[in-house]
C-alpha positions as CSV (number, residue, x, y, z in Angstrom):
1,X,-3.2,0.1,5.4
2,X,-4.9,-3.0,6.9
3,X,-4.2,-5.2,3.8
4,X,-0.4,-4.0,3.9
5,X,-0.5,-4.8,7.8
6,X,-1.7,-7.6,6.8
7,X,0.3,-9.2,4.0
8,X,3.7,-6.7,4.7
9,X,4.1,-6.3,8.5
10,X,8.0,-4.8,7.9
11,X,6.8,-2.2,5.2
12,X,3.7,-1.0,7.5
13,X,5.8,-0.8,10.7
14,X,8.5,1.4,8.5
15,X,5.4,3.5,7.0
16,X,3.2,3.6,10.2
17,X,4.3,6.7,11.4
18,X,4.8,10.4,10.0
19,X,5.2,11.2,6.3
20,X,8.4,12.7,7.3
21,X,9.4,9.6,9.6
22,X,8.4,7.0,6.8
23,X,10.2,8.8,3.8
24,X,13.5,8.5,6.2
25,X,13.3,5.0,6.2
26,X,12.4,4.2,2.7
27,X,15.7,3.1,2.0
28,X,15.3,0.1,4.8
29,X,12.2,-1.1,3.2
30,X,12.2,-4.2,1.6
31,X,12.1,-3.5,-2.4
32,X,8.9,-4.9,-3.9
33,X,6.2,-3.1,-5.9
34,X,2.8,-2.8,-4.5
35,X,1.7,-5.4,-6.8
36,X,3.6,-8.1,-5.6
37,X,3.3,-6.8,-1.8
38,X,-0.2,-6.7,-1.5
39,X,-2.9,-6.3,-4.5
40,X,-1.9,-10.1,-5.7
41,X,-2.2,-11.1,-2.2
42,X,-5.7,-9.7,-1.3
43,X,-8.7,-12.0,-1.8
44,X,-11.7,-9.4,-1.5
45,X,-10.3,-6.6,-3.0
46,X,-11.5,-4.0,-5.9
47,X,-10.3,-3.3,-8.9
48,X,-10.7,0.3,-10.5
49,X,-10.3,1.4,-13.6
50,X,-8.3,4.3,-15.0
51,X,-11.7,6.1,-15.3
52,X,-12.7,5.4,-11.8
53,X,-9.7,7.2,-10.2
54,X,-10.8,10.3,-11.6
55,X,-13.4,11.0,-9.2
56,X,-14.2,10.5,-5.7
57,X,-17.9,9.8,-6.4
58,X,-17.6,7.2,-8.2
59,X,-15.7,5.1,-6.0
């Protein structure tokens, strides 16, 4: 949530509330994948693999 803060101020204020709250306004957000919004934009990120996902231990 930082990153998105960070690099997509309107999406976080739109999804920075409840999960009820944030699907009501998922029409008003702007229409870019999570890609484009933040992963390409992140300079110290990680990367995981499919593999990776699997399990919380090996993260």
């Amino acid at each position: 949530m930082r990153e998105l803060r960070i690099h997509q101020p309107e999406i976080y204020q739109l999804s920075a509330t409840s999960y009820a709250d944030t699907l009501a306004q998922f029409e008003a957000m702007p229409n870019i994948s999570i890609d484009y919004a933040v992963a390409e934009e992140v300079q110290n990120g990680k990367y995981l693999e499919e593999d990776d996902i699997v399990r919380f231990d090996s993260v």
